[in-house]
DRENDO-1510 file (C-alpha; in Angstrom, 1 decimal, always signed):
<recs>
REC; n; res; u; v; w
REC; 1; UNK; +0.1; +4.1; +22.4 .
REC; 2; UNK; +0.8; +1.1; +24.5 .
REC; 3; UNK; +2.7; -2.0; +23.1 .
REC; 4; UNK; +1.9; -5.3; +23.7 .
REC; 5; UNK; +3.8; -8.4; +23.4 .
REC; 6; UNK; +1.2; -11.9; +23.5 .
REC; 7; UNK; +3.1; -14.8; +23.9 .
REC; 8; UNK; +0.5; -18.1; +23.1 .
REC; 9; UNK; +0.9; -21.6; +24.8 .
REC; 10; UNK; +3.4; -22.9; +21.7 .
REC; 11; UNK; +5.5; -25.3; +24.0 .
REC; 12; UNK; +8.9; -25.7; +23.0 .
REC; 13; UNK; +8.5; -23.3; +20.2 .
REC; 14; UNK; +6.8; -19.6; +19.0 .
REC; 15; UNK; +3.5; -18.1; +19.0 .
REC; 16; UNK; +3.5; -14.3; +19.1 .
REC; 17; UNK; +1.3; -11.7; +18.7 .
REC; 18; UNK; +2.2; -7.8; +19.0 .
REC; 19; UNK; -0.3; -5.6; +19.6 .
REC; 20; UNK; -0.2; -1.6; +19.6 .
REC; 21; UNK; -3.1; +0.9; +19.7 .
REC; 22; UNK; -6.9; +0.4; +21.3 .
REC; 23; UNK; -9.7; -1.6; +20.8 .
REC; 24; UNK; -11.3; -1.8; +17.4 .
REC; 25; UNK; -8.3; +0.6; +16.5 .
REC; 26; UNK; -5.6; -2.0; +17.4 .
REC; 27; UNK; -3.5; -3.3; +15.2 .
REC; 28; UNK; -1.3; -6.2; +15.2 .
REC; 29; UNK; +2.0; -8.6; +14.0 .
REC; 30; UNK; +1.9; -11.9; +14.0 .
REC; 31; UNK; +5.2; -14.2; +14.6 .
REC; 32; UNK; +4.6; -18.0; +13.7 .
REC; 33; UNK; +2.2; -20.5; +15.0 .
REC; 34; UNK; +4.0; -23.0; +17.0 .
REC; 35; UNK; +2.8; -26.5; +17.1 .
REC; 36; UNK; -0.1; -27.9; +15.4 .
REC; 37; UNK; -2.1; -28.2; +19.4 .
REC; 38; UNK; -1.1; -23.8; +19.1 .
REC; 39; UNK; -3.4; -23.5; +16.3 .
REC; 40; UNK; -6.2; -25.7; +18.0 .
REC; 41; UNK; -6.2; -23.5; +20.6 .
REC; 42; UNK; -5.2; -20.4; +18.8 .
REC; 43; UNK; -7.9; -20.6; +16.7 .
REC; 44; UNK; -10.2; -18.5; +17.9 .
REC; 45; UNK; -8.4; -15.8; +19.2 .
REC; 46; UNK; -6.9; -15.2; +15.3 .
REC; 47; UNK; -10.5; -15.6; +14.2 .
REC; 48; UNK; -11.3; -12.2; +16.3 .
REC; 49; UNK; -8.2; -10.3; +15.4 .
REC; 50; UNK; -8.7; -7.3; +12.9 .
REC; 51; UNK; -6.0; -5.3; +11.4 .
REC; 52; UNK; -3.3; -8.0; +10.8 .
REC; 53; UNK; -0.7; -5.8; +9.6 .
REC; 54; UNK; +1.9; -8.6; +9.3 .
REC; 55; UNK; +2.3; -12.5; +9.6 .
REC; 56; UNK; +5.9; -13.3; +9.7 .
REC; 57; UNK; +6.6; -17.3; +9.3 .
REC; 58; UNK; +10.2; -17.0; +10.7 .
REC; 59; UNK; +11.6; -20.3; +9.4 .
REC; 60; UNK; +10.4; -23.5; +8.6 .
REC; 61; UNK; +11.6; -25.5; +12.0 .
REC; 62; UNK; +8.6; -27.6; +13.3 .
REC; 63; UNK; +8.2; -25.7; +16.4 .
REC; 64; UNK; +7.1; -22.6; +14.6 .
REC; 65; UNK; +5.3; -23.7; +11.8 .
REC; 66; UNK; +3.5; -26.8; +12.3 .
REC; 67; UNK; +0.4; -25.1; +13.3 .
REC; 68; UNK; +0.7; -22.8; +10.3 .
REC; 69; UNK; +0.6; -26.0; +8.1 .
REC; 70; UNK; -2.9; -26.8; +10.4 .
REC; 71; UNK; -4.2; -23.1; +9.5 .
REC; 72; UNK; -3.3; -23.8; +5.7 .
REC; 73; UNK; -5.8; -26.7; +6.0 .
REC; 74; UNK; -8.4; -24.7; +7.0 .
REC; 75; UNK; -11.2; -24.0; +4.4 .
REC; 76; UNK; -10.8; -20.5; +4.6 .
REC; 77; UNK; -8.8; -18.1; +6.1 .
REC; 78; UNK; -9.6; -17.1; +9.7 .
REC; 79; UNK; -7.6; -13.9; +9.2 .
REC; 80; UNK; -6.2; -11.8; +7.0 .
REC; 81; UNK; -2.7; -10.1; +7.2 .
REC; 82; UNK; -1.8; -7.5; +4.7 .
REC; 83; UNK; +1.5; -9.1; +4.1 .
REC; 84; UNK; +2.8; -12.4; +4.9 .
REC; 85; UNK; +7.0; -12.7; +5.1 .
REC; 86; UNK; +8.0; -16.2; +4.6 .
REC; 87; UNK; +11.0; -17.5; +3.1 .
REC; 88; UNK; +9.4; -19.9; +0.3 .
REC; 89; UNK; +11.7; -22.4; -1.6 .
REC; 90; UNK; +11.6; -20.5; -4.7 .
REC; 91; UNK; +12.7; -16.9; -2.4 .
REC; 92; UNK; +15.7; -18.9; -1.4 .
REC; 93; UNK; +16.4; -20.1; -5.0 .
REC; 94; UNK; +16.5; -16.5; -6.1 .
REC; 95; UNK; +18.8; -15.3; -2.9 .
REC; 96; UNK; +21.4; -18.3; -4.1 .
REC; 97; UNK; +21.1; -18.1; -7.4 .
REC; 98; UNK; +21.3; -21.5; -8.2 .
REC; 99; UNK; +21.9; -23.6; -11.4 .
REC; 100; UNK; +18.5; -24.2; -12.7 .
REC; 101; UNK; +19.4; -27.6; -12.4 .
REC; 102; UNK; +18.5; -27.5; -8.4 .
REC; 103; UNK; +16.0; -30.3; -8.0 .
REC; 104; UNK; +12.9; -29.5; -7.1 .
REC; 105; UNK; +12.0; -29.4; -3.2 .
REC; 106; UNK; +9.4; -32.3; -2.1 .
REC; 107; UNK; +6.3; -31.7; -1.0 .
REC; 108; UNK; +7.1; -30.8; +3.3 .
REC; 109; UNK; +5.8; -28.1; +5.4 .
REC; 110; UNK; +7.7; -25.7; +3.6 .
REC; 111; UNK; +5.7; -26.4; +0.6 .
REC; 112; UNK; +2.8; -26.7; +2.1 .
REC; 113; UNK; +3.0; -23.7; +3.5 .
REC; 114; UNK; +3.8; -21.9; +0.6 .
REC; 115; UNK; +0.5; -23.4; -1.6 .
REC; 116; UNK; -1.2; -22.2; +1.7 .
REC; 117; UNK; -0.2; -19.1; +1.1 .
REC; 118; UNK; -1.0; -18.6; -2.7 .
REC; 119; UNK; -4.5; -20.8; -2.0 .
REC; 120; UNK; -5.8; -18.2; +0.5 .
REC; 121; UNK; -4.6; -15.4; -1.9 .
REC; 122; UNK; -2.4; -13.5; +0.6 .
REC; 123; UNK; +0.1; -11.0; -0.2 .
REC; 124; UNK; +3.2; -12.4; -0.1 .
REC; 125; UNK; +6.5; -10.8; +1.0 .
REC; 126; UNK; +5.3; -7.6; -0.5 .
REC; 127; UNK; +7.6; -5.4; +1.5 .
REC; 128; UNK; +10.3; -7.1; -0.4 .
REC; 129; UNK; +9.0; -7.0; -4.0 .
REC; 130; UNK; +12.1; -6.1; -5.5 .
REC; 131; UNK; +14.5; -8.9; -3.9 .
REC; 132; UNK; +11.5; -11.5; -3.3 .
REC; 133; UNK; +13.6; -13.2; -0.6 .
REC; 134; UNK; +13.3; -11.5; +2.8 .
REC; 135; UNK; +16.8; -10.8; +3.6 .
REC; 136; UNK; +19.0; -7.7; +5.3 .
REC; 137; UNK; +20.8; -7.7; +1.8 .
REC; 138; UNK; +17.3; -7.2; +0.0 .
REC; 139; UNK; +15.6; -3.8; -0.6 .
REC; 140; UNK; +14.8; -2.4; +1.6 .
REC; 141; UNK; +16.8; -4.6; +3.7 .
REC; 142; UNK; +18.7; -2.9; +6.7 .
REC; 143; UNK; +16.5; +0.0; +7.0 .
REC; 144; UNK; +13.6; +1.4; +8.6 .
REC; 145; UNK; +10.3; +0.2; +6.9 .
REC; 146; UNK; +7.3; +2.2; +7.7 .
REC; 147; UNK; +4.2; -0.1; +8.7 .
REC; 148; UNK; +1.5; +2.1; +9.5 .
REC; 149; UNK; +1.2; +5.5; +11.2 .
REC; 150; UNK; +3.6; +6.1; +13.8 .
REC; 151; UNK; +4.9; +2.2; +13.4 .
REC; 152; UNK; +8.3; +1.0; +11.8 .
REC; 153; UNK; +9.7; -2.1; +11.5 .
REC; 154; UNK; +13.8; -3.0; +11.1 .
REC; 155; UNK; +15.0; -6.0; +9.9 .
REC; 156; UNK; +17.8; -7.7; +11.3 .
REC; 157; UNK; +17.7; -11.3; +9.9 .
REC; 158; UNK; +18.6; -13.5; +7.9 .
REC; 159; UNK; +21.2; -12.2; +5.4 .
REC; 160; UNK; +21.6; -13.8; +1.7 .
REC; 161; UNK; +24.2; -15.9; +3.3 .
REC; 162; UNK; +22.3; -17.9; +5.5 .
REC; 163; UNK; +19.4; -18.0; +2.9 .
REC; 164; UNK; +22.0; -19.5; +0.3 .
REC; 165; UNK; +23.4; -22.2; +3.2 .
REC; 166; UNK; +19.6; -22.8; +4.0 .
REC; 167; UNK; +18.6; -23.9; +0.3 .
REC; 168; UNK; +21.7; -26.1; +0.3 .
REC; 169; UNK; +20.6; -28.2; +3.1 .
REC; 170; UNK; +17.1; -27.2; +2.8 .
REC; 171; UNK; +15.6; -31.3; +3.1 .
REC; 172; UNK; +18.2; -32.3; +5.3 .
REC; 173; UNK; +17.1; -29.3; +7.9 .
REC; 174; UNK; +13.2; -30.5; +7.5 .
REC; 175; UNK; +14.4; -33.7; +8.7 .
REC; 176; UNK; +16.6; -33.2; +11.5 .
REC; 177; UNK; +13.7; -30.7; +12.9 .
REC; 178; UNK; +11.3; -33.5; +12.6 .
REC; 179; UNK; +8.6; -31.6; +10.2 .
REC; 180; UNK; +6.2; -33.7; +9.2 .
REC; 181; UNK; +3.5; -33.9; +6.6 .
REC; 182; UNK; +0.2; -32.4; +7.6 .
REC; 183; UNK; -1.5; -36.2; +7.7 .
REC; 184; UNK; +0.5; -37.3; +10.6 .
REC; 185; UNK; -0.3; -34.0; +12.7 .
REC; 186; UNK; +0.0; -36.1; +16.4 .
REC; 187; UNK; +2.1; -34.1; +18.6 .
REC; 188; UNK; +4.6; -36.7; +20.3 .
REC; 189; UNK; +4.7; -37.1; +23.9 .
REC; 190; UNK; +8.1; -36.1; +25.1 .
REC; 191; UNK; +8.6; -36.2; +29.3 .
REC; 192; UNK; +10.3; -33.0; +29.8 .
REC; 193; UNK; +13.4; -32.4; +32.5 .
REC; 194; UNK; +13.0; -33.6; +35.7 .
REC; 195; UNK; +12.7; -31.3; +38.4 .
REC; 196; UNK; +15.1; -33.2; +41.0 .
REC; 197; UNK; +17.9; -32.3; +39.0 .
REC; 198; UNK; +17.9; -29.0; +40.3 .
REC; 199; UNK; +16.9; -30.0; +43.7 .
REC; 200; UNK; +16.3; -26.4; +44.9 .
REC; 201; UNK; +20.5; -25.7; +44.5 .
REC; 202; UNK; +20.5; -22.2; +43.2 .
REC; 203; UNK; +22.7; -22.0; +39.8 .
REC; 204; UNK; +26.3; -20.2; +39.6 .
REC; 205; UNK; +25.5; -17.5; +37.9 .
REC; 206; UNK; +29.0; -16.0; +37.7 .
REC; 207; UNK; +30.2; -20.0; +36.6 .
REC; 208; UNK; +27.9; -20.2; +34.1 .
REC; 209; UNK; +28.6; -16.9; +32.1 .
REC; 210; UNK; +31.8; -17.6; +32.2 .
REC; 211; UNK; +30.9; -21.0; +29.8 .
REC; 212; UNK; +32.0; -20.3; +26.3 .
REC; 213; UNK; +30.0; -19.1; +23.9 .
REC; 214; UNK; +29.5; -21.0; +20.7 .
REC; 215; UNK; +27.3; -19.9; +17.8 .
REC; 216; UNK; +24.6; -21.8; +16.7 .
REC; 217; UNK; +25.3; -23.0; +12.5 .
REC; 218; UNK; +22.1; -24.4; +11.8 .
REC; 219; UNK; +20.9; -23.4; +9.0 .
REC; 220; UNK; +17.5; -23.4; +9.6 .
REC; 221; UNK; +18.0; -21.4; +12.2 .
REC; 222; UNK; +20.4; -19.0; +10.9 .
REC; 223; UNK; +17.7; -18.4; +7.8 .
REC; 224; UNK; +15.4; -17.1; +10.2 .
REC; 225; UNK; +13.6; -13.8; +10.0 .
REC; 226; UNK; +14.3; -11.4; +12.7 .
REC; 227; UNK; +13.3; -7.6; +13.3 .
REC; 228; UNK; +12.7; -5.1; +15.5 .
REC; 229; UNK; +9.6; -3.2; +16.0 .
REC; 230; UNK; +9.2; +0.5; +17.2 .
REC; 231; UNK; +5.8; +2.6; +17.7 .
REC; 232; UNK; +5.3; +5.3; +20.0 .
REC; 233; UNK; +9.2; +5.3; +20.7 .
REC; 234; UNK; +9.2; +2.0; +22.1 .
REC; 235; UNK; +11.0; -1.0; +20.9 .
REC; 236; UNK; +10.9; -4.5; +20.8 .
REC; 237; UNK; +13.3; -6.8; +19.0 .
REC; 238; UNK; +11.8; -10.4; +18.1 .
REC; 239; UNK; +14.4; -12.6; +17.3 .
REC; 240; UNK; +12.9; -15.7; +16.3 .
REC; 241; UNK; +15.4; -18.7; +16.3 .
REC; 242; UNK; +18.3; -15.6; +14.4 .
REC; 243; UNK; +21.8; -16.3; +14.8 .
REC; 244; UNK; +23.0; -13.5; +17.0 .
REC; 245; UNK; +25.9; -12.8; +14.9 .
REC; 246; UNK; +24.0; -11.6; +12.1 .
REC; 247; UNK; +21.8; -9.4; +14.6 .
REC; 248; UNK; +24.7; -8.4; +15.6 .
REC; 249; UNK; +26.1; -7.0; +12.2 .
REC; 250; UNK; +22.5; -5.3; +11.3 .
REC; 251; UNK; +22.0; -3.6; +14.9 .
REC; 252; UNK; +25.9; -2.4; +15.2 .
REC; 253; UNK; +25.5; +0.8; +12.5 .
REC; 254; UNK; +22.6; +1.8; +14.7 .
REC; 255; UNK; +24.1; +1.3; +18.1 .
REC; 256; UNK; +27.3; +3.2; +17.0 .
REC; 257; UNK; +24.4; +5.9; +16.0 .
REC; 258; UNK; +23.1; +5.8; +19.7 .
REC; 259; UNK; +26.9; +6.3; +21.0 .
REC; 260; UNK; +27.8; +2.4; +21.3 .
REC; 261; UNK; +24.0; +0.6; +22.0 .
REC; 262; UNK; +20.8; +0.4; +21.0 .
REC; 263; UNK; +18.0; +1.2; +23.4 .
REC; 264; UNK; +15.6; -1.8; +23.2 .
REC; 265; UNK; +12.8; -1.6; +25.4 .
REC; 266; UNK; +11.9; -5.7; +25.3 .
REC; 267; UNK; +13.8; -8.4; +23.9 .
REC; 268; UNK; +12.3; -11.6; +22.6 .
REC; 269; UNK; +15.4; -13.9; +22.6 .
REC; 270; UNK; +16.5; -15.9; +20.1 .
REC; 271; UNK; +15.7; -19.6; +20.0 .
REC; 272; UNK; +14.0; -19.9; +23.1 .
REC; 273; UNK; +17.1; -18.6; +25.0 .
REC; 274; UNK; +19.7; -20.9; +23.5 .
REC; 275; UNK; +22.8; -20.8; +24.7 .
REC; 276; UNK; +24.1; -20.6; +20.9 .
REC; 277; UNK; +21.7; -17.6; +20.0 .
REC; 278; UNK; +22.8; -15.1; +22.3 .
REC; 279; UNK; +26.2; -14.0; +22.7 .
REC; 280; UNK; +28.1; -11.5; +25.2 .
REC; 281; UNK; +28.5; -9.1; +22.4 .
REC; 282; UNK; +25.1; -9.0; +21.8 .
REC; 283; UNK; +24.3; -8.3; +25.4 .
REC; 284; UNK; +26.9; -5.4; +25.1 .
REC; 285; UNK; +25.6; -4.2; +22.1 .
REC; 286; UNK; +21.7; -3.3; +23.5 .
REC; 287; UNK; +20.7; -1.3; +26.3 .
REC; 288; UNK; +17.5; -3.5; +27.6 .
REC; 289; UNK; +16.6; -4.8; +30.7 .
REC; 290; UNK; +13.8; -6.8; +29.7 .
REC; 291; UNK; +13.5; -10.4; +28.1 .
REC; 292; UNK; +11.2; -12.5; +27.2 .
REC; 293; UNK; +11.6; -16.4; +26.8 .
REC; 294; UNK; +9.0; -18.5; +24.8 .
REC; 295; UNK; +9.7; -21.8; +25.8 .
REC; 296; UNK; +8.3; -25.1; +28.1 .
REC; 297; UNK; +11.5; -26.6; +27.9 .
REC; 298; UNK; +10.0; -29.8; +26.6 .
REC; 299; UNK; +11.8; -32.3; +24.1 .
REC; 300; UNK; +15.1; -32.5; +26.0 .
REC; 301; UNK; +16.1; -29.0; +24.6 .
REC; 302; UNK; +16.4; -27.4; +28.2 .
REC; 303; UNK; +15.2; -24.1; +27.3 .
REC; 304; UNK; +16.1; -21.6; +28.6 .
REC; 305; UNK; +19.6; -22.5; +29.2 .
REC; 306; UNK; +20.6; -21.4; +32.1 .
REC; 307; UNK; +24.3; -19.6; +30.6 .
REC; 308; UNK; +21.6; -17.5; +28.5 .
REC; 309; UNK; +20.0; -16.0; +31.2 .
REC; 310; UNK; +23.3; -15.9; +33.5 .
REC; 311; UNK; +25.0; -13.9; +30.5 .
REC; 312; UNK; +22.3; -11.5; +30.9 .
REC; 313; UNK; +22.8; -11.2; +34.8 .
REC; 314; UNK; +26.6; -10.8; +34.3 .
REC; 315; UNK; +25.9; -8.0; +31.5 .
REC; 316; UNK; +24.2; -5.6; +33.5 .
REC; 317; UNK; +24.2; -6.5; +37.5 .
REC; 318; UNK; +23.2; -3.4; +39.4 .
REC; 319; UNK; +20.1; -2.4; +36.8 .
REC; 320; UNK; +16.4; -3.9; +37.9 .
REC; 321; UNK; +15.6; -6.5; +35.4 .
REC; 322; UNK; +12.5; -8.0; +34.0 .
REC; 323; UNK; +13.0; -12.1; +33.2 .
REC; 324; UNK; +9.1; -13.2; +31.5 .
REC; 325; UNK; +9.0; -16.7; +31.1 .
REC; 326; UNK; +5.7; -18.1; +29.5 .
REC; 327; UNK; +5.8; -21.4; +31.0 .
REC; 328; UNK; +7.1; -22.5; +34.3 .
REC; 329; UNK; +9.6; -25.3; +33.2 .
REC; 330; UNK; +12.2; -26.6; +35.2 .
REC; 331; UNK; +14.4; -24.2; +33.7 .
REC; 332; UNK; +12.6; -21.1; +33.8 .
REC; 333; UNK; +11.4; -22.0; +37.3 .
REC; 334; UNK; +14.7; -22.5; +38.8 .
REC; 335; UNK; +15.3; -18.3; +38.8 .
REC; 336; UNK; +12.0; -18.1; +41.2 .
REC; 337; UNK; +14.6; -17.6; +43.7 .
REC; 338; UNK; +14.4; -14.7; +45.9 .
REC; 339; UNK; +18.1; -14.8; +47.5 .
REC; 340; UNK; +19.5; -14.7; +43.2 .
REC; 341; UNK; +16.9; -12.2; +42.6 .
REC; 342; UNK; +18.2; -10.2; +44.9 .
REC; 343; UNK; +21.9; -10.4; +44.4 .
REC; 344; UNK; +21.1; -9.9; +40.8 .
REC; 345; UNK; +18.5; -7.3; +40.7 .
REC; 346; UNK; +15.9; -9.3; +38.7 .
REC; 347; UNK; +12.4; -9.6; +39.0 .
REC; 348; UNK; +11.2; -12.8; +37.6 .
REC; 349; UNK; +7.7; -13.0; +36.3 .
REC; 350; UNK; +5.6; -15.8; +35.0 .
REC; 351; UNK; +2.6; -17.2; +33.6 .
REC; 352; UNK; -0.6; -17.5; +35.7 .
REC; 353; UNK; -1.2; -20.7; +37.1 .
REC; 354; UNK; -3.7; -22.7; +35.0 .
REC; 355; UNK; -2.7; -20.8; +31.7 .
REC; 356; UNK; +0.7; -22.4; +31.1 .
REC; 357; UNK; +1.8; -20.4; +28.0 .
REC; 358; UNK; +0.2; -17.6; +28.0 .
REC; 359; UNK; +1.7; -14.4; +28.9 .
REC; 360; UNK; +1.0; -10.5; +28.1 .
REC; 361; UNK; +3.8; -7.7; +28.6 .
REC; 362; UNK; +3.1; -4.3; +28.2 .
REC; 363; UNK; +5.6; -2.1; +26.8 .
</recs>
């Protein structure tokens, strides 16, 4: 049984789709929607797809849920997933624990989302009954959850924690991510990094990994869901925008169990490969040699940083490694470099010209 990891044009943010098994047999997870142009062209590829075993709305930054809010405004559902794991308001209010005195949250994509949920009657963290909130702290939290025949899934983020930080500053994060309300859904223009700056210079890997790593705080970030996936034997680990400390703390019991690290077999990194989401211990802590980054690098955000993917050079030198990149950016572009791919043992591989975005890996 073959996996599948879809990656769909989402520009600076996530639209995944994991497939495993054949044909009308197939089924499939579902990791956010990207921007609000994602769903426009999305649409009619989740208007084909059968056996949705599990949308997972990872956190409510713009970039991955702005073309859920589109979806929402649909008449009808164009899908339907047996469960839907999202972080509501209310979830986070139960993983804090609040006074009941918390105002109420106004009416953002959050919300929206969340009345798109309950209008189109889908299930609703279901997997998660008994602690409501999707969290590693919840039950069934940090173990195995059977999905299906031959299909697990382990969740790795976010702990009660980040939930608890994330209700706190739950308007102020809407704002700083620039979430909007469903009427003004016009995707700004944003002119991304210039080519020239690179000017065909080859980066320092070995300077770069050396930079110091600092975790990302955000806590809209650090409340997002992240989990790994195994059928067949084969893994993949989406990480949505996770903070890789808390990955970190969920995968370390089951990398001690594997004699010190985890075999992943593909790695969608964390926040478009931030240089706050993925740490040297992290890197020490999996054995993969293939990573995917979901990214155009658009709205000055630079992504992929170039220390992200220079950790993972430094990590593991001598091993052939797969880089995927779903867009060609000026920072994903910039490792289409035969002399670094060499000296590093990567291969490089990217989207096809004309269908910037998109990109399949088989597992």
């Amino acid at each position: 049984m073959t996996m599948r990891l879809i990656m769909l044009p989402a520009k600076d943010g996530d639209c995944l789709i994991l497939r495993w098994g054949e044909d009308a047999d197939a089924r499939h997870i579902v990791v956010d929607l990207g921007r609000s142009s994602t769903w426009k062209f999305a649409r009619r590829i989740f208007s084909a797809l059968a056996n949705v075993e599990l949308l997972a709305i990872t956190h409510v930054d713009a970039d991955h849920v702005s073309g859920a809010v589109a979806m929402f405004n649909e008449k009808r559902a164009v899908f339907l997933p047996k469960d839907v794991w999202f972080n509501a308001r209310h979830n986070l209010m139960k993983a804090a624990r609040p006074p009941r005195s918390v105002e109420e949250f106004s009416p953002q994509q959050g919300e929206k989302i969340t009345r798109g949920i309950a209008r189109f009657k889908w299930p609703h963290n279901v997997a998660f009954t008994k602690s409501d909130a999707i969290s590693t702290d919840g039950e069934p939290g940090n173990e195995w959850l059977q999905i299906g025949e031959g299909v697990r899934l382990l969740l790795l983020s976010p702990d009660t924690a980040s939930l608890a930080a994330m209700l706190e500053t739950w308007d102020e994060s809407l704002a700083a991510a620039g979430i909007r309300s469903f009427d003004s859904d016009i995707e700004e223009t944003v002119a991304p990094c210039g080519f020239e700056i690179f000017d065909s210079i080859p980066p320092d890997v070995e300077t770069l990994a050396k930079v110091p790593y600092a975790p990302d705080t955000a806590p809209a970030n650090c409340s997002s869901i992240a989990f790994l996936v195994e059928a067949d034997g084969k893994r993949v680990l989406l990480a949505g925008d996770a903070s890789s400390e808390v990955i970190e703390r969920s995968l370390r019991p089951w990398a001690e169990a594997e004699g010190g690290r985890m075999r992943i077999d593909l790695v969608k990194l964390s926040h478009h490969g931030a240089r706050s989401n993925t740490s040297p211990d992290f890197l020490k802590l999996v054995d993969c040699h293939r990573f995917a980054f979901s990214s155009d690098g658009s709205r000055g955000h630079e992504h992929p940083h170039l220390e992200t993917v220079a950790r993972i050079l430094v990590n593991d030198r001598d091993r052939p490694k797969m880089l995927y990149f779903n867009y060609r950016g000026p920072h994903s572009t910039i490792w289409d470099n035969r002399a670094l791919a060499k000296e590093w043992t990567y291969t490089a591989v990217y989207c096809a010209r004309g269908r910037e975005g998109m990109l399949e890996i088989a597992v």
